[in-house]
C-alpha positions in Angstrom: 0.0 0.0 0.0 1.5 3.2 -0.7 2.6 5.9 1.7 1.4 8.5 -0.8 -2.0 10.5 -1.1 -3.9 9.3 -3.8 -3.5 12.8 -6.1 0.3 12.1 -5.5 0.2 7.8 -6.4 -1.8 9.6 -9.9 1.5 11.3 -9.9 3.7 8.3 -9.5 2.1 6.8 -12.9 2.6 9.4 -15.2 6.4 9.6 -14.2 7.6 10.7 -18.0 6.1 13.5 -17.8 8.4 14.8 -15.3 11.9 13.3 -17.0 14.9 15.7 -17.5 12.3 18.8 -16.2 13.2 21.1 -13.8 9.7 21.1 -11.3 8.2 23.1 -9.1 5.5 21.5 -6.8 3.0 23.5 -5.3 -0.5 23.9 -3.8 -2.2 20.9 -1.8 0.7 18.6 -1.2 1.1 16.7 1.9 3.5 14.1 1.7 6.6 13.1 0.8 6.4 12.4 -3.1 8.6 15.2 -4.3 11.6 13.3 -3.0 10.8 10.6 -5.1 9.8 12.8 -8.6 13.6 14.2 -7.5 15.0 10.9 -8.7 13.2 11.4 -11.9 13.7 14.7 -12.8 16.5 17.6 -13.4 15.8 19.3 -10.5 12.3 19.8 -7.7 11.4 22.6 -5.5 8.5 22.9 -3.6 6.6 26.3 -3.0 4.0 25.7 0.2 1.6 28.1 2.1 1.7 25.0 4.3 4.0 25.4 6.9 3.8 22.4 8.8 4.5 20.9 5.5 7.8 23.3 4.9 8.7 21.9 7.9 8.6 18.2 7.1 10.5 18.9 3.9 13.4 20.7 5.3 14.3 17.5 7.5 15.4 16.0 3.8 17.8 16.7 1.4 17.2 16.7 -2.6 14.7 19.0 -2.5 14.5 23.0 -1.6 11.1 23.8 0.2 10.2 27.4 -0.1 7.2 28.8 2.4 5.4 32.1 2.0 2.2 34.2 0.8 4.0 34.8 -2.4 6.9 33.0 -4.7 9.8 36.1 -4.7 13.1 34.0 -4.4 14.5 33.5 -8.3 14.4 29.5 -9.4 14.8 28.1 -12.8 11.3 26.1 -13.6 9.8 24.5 -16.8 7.0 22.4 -15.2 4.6 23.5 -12.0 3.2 20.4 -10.1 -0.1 21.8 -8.6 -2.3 19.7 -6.0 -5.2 21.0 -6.5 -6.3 22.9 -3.3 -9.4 23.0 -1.8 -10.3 26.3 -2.5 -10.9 27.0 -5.9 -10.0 30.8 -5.2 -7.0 29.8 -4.0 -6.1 27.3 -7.6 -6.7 30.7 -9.1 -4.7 32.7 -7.0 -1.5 30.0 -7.5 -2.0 30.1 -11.2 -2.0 33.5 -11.2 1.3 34.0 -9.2 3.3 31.0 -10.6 2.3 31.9 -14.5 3.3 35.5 -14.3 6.9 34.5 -12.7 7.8 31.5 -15.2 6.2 32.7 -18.1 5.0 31.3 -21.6 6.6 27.4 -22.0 5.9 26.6 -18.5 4.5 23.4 -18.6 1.6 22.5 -16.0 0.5 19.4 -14.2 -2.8 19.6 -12.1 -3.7 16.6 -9.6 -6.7 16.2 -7.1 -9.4 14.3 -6.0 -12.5 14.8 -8.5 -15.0 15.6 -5.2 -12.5 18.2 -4.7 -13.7 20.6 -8.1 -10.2 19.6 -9.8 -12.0 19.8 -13.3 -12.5 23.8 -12.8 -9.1 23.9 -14.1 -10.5 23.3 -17.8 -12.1 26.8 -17.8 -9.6 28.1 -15.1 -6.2 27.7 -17.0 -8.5 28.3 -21.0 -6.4 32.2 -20.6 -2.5 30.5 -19.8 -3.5 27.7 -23.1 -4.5 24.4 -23.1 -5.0 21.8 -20.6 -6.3 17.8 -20.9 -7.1 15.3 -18.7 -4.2 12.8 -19.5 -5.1 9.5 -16.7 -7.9 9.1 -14.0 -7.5 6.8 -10.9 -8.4 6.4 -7.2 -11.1 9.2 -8.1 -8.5 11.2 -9.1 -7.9 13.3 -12.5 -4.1 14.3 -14.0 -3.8 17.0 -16.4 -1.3 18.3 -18.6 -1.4 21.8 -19.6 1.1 24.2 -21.1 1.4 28.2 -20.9 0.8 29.4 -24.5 -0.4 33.1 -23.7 1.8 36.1 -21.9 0.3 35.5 -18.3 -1.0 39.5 -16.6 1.4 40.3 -14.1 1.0 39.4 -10.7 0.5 41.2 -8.0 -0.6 40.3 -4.1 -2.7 43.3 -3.4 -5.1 42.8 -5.6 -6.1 39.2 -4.3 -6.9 40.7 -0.9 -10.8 41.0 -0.2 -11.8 43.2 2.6 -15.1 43.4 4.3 -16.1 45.4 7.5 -16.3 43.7 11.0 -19.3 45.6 13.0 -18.3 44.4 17.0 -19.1 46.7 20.4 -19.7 49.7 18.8 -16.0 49.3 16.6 -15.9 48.7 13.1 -13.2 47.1 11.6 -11.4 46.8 8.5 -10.5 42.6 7.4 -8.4 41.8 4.8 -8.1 38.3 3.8 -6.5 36.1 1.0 -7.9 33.8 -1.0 -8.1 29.9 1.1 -8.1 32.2 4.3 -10.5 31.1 7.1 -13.4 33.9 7.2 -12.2 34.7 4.1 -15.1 38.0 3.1 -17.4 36.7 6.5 -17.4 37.4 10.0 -18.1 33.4 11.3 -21.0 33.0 14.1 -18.5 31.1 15.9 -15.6 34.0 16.3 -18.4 36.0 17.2 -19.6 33.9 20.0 -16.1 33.7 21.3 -15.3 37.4 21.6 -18.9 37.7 23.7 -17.8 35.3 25.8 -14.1 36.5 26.6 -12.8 37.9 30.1 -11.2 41.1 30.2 -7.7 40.0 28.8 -4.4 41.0 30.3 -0.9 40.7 29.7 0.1 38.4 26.6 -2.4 36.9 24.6 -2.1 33.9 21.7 -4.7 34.1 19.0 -4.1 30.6 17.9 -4.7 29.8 14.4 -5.7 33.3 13.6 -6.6 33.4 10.4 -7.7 36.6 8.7 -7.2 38.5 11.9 -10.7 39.1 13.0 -10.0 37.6 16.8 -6.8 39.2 17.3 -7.9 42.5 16.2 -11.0 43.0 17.7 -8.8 42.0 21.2 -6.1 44.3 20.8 -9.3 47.2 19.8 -11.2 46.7 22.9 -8.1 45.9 25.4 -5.0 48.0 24.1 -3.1 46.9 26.6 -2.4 43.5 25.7 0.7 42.3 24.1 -0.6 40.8 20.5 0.6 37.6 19.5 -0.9 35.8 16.2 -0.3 32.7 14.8 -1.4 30.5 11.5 0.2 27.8 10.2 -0.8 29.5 6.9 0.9 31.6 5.5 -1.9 33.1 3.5 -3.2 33.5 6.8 -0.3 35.2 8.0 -0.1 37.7 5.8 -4.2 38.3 5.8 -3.2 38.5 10.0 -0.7 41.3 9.0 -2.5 43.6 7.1 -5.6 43.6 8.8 -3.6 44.6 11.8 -2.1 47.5 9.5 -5.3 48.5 8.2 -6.5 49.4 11.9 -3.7 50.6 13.2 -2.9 48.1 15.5 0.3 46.0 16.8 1.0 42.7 17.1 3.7 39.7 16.4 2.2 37.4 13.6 4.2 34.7 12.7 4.4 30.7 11.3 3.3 27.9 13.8 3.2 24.1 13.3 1.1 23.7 16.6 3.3 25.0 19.1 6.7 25.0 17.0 7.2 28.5 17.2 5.4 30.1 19.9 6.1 30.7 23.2 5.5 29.7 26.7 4.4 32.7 29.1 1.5 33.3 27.6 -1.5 35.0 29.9 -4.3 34.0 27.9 -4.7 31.9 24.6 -7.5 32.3 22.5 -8.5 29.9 19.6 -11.3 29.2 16.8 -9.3 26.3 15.6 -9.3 24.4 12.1 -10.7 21.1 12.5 -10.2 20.6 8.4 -7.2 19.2 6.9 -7.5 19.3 3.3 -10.8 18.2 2.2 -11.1 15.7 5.7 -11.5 16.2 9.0 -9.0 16.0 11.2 -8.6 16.5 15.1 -4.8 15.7 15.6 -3.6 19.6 15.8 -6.6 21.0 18.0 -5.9 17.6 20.3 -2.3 18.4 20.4 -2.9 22.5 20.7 -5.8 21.6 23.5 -3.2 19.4 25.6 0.0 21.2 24.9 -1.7 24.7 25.9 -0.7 24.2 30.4 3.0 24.2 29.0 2.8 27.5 27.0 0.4 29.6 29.4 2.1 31.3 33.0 0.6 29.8 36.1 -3.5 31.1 36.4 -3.0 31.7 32.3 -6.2 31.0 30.8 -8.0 29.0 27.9 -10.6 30.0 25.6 -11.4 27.6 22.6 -14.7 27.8 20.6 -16.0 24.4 19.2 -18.6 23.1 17.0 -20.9 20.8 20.0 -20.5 17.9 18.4 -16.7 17.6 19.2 -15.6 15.9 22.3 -13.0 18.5 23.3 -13.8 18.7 27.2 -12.0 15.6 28.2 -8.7 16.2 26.3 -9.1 20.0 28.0 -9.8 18.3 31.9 -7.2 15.4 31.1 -4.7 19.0 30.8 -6.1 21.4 32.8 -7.6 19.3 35.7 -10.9 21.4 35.3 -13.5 22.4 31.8 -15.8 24.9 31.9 -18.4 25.6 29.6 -19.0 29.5 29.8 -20.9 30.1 26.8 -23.1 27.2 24.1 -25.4 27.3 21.3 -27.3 24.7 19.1 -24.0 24.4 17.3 -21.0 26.5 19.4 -19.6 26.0 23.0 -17.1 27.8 24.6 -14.9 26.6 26.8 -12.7 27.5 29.4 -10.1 26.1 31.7 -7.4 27.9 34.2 -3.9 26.7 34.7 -3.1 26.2 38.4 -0.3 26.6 40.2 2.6 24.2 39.4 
């Protein structure tokens, strides 16, 4: 059985495609197959918004992994390998970017799961040229495209959307990027967590912070805090950053894998986390960020998580904290809370 996701084992049998090319893989990949096209081609590089996935790669050799909102750094490419993602905004956005910086010649390869929309890219890529579907397997498509038109130039500002956040008398300016949670919405379940939050003190995590609407609307109605924001998006990251520009706030926004990069005196973290992974669901990182959060909060720091109701987040929260409490529920949120005691 192979290790391999099945847009990536589509990949694997369509190797001559990739011989003598010099690739660049990018959008939804998540495991390790670029080390193995490396064998087959001239050269791979991988360009991720992922950085948990950046991560990974740099632990190997063969392959450069570069991680970002944008490509900027100057490679030599004649093929893109793009997973398809799961947001079809964000499939154009990639195009878009990767198009205008290699140019007419560029050979493309699309891969994804058909439930995922991967046939959009018929219509989407019609302006780079042409595009077919070469193989289908494991409900999976593989296309091969090639840029026959002079792509527009590309540039980042134009792919932010921003929308007004209405919250305690305080309107705020978003900004978001395409693939962004709350991307052009203010979510019920943000919402419900901001009514529900203590006066905050001290420093404060927004975990997972997406487009910036938790982190701003704390730093709005309790300057004092010291602002950190983390995303292990970098789309999300750079959303996070200009919505704090855009209303003139301050704050640290940086890359997290979980807890890879943050750090451990924090008074108060406050989360909406992702329980998506790709197209699936998938628990792991809340699970880990839920028990992991005692060892990055100060003694008495506190934990505020919204959840859909259906998710069985109180006993991994007690198993940590000692203590869960539920300080704020709907049909479909709760909040919860939990205290870190004295060591």
């Amino acid at each position: 059985m192979s290790n391999y996701t099945a847009p990536s084992q589509i990949a694997e049998r369509q190797l001559a495609y990739f011989a003598g090319k010099k690739v660049l893989v990018a959008g939804e990949a998540e495991d390790l197959f670029p080390l193995q096209l490396a064998k087959h081609c001239e050269s791979v590089a991988v360009f991720t918004t992922h950085y948990g996935f950046h991560r990974q790669l740099q632990q190997h050799q063969g392959v450069t992994s570069y991680f970002g909102a944008e490509l900027t750094d100057n490679l030599v490419a004649d093929m893109i390998l793009l997973y398809w993602p799961k947001a079809k905004q964000e499939a154009e956005y990639l195009l878009a970017m990767l198009m205008a910086k290699f140019g007419t010649g560029t050979e493309i390869v699309v891969v994804g799961e058909n439930r995922s929309g991967v046939k959009s890219i018929e219509k989407m890529f019609a302006a780079y040229g042409p595009i077919n579907k070469y193989d289908s397997a494991r409900r999976c498509s593989f296309y091969w495209g090639q840029c026959t038109e002079q792509p527009a130039p590309f540039t980042l500002e134009q792919w932010f959307k921003s929308y007004q956040v209405e919250y305690q008398q305080h309107s705020l300016t978003i900004r978001s990027l395409p693939g962004v949670f709350s991307h052009g919405e203010f979510d019920i379940g943000s919402r419900l967590l901001l009514d529900s939050l203590p006066p905050l003190r001290g420093k404060v995590l927004d975990f997972g912070c997406g487009a910036g609407v938790l982190g701003s609307v704390m730093a709005t109605l309790n300057p004092g805090i010291e602002l950190e924001m983390c995303d292990i998006s970098a789309l999300a990251i750079r959303s996070s950053q200009a919505t704090l520009a855009a209303n003139h706030l301050s704050g640290r926004v940086f890359a997290s894998d979980v807890y890879s990069d943050s750090a451990r005196d924090y008074d108060f973290i406050v989360t909406n986390p992702p329980f998506h992974s790709g197209l699936d669901t998938s628990y792991s990182a809340t699970e880990t960020l839920l028990a992991k959060a005692p060892a990055h909060l100060k003694n008495r720091g506190e934990l505020l998580v919204v959840a859909n109701s259906f998710l069985k987040y109180p006993p991994i929260i007690e198993q940590a904290f000692g203590q869960c409490e539920t300080v704020n529920k709907t049909n479909k949120f709760t909040i919860y809370q939990a205290k870190k005691s004295r060591a």
